[in-house]
C-alpha positions in Angstrom: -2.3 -20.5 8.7 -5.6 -20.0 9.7 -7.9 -23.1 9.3 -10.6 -21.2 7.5 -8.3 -19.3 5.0 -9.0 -21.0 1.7 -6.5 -20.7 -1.1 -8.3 -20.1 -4.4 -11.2 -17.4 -5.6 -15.0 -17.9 -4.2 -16.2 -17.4 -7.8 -15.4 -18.2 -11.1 -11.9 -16.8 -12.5 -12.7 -13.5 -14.7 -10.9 -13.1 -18.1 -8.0 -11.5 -18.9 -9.3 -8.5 -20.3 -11.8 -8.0 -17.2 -8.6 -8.3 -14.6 -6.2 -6.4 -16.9 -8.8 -3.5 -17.2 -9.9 -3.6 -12.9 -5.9 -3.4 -12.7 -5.9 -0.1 -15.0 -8.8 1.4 -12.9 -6.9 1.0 -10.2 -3.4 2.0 -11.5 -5.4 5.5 -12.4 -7.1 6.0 -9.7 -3.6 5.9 -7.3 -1.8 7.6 -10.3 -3.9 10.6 -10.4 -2.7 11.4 -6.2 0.9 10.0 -6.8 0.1 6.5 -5.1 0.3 2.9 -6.7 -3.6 2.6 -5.4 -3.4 -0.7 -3.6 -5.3 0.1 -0.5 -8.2 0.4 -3.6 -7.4 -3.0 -5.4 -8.0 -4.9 -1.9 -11.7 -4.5 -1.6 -11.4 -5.1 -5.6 -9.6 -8.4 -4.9 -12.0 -9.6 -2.0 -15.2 -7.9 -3.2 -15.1 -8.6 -7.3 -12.8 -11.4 -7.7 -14.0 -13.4 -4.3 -10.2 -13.8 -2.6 -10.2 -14.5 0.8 -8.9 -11.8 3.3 -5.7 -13.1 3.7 -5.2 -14.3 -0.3 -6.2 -10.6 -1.4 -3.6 -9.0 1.1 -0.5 -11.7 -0.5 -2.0 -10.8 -3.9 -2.2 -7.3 -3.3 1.5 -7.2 -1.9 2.6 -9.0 -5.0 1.2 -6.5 -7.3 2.0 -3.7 -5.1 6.1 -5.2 -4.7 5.9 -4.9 -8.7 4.4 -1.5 -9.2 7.1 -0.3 -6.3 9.5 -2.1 -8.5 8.6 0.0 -12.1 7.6 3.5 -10.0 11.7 3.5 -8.3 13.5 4.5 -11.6 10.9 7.4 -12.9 11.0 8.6 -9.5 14.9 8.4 -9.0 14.9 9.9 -12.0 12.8 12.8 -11.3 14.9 13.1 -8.3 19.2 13.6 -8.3 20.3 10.3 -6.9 22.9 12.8 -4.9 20.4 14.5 -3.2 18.2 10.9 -1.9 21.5 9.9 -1.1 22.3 12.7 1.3 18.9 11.8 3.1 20.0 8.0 4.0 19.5 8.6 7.6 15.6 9.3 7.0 15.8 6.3 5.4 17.4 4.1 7.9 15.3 5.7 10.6 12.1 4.3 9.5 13.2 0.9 8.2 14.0 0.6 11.5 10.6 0.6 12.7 9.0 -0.9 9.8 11.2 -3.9 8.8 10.0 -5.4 12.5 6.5 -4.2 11.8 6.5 -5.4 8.7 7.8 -9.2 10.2 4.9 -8.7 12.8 2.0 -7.3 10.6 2.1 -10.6 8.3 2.6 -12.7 11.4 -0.2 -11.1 12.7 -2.2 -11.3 10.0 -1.7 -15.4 9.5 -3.0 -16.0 12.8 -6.1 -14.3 12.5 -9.5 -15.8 11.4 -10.7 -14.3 7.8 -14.1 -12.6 9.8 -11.7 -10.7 12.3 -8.8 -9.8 9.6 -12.0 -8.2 7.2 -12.9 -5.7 10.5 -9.0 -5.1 10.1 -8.8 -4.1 6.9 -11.9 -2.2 7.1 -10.4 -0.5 10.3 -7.2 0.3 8.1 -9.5 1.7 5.1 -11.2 3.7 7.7 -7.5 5.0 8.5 -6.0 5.3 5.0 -9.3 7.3 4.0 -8.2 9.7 6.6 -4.5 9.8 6.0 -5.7 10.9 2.6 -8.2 13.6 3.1 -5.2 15.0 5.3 -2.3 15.1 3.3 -4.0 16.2 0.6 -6.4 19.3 1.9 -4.4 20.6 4.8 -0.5 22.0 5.1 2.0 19.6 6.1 4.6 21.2 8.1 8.0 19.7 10.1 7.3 19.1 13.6 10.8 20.3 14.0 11.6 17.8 16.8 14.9 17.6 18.5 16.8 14.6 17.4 16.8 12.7 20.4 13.0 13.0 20.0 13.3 12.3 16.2 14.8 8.7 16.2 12.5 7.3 18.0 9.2 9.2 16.7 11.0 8.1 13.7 11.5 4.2 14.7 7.8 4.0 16.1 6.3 5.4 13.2 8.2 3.1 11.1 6.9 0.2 12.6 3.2 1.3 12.5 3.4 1.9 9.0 5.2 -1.6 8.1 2.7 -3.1 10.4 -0.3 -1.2 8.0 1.5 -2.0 5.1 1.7 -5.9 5.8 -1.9 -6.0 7.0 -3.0 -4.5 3.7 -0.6 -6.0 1.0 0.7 -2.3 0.5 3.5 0.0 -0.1 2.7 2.4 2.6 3.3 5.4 0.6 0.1 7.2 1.8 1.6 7.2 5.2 5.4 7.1 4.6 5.1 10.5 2.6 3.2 12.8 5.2 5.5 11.0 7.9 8.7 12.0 6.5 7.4 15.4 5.8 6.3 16.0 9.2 8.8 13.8 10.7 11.9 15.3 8.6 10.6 18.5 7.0 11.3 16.9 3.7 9.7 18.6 1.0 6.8 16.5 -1.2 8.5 15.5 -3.6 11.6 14.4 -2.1 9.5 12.5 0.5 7.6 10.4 -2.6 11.4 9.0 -3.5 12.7 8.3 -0.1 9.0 6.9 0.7 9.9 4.2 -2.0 13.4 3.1 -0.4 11.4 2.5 2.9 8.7 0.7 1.3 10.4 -1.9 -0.9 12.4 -3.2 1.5 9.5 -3.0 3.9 7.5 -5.5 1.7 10.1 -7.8 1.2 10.2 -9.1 4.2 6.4 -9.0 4.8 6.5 -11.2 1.5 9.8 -13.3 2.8 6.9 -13.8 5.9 4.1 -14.6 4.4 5.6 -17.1 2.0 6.6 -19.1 5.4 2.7 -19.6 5.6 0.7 -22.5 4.1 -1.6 -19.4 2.4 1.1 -18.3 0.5 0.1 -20.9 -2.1 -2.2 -18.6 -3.5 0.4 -16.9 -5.6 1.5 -19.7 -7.1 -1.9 -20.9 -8.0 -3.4 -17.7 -9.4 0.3 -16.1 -11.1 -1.2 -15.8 -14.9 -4.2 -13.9 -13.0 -1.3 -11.7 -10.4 0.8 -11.0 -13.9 -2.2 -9.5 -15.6 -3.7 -7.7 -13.0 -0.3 -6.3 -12.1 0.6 -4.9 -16.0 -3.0 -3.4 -15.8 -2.1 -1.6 -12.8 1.1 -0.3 -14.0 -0.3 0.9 -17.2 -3.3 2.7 -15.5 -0.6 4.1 -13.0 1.3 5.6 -15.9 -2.1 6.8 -17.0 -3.2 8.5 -13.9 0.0 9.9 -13.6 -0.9 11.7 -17.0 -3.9 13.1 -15.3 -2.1 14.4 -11.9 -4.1 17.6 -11.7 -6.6 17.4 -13.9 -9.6 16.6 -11.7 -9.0 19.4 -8.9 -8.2 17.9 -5.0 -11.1 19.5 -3.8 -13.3 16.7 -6.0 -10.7 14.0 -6.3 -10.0 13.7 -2.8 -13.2 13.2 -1.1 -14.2 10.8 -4.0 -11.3 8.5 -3.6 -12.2 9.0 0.5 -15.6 8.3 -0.3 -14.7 4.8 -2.2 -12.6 3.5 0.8 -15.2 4.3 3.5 -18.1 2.3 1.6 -15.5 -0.5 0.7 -14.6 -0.4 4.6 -18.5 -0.5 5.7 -18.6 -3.8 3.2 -15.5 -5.7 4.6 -16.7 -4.7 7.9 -19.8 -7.0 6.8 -18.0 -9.2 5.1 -18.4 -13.0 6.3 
């Protein structure tokens, strides 16, 4: 662990009703695109609630694990088990890749100090700000690859993502979903269910990682503030999931862009 990685919020533990509702705003603001919203609860984490770097990104990959964990039966559900099953091999194509990117990205991520691991994340923002603006205002179509081209796009995109995803504490569905469009010529919604099958086992072993490190601690010190911030996340993801298409993409989208590049600039600055 790095030395200067402490274990326990900077200020002063907020009450439940404060985490419960940040978790909510969260939960709605990914629900209303069809994401969980971690890469937003982050900066939350290390900018409201004064987490370290590397705390927020176990914390956030705790409450991301159990949002993955309550979104896989809706959206099994909203797809025939039959037809995910006949896609295994997209599925097996990027774990891959992003079980040993996964492993890496948290081992990675212990060894750096918290000022270089903030101009990470804020890199990663910086990224995940773009990944959204283009999935979600521009036409995703198959690169129709051969397949001995495929498997390995397949395998290194896998492990970029699991890398991302261990960095940030999240599930990677911003990425997995236009990747296995593109990648696969699965349709959207199709690629939102497979996207979950990669991610969960993805984040286990980023969490089966991290908990090998000293910082892991923090979950165990901070689980009554994890629990509540996690059912508040949940509950606003079932809200904003209420309000998919409501707001039009053409405000939505640069607004949620808009929040990730100013939390970027800030962790960028952050000491």
């Amino acid at each position: 662990m790095s030395t200067d990685q402490t274990l326990h919020p900077l200020r002063p533990a907020r009450s439940g009703p404060a985490v419960f509702g940040a978790g909510a705003a969260i939960g709605v603001l990914g629900g209303m695109i069809g994401l969980g919203g971690a890469e937003f609860r982050l900066p939350l984490l290390i900018g409201l609630f004064g987490f370290v770097a590397l705390s927020a990104v176990i914390l956030n990959k705790a409450m991301s694990l159990v949002v993955v964990l309550v979104a896989l039966p809706a959206r099994l559900a909203a797809v025939p088990a039959a037809e995910v099953a006949a896609r295994w091999p997209v599925v097996v194509n990027l774990l891959a890749g992003s079980l040993v990117g996964a492993w890496a990205g948290a081992s990675w991520a212990v060894r750096l100090r918290s000022t270089t691991l903030y101009k990470v994340l804020a890199a990663l923002m910086v990224l995940m700000a773009a990944a959204l603006v283009a999935a979600h205002t521009t036409t995703l179509d198959a690169l129709a690859l051969p397949l001995w081209a495929q498997i390995p796009s397949g395998v290194a995109a896998g492990f970029c993502i699991g890398v991302v995803a261990a960095f940030m504490g999240v599930a990677g569905g911003e990425l997995l979903i236009p990747t296995i469009v593109l990648l696969f010529g699965e349709d959207i919604k199709t690629a939102g269910s497979l996207s979950l099958l990669v991610s969960l086992p993805t984040m286990l072993v980023a969490f089966a990682r991290y908990s090998r490190d000293g910082s892991f601690a923090v979950l165990g010190a901070n689980l009554r503030f994890t629990a509540v911030m996690a059912a508040g996340s949940v509950a606003g993801a079932v809200l904003g999931g209420l309000l998919l298409g409501v707001f039009p993409d053409l405000v939505l989208i640069p607004a949620l862009a808009v929040i990730l590049l100013v939390s970027a600039f800030k962790l960028a600055r952050h000491d």
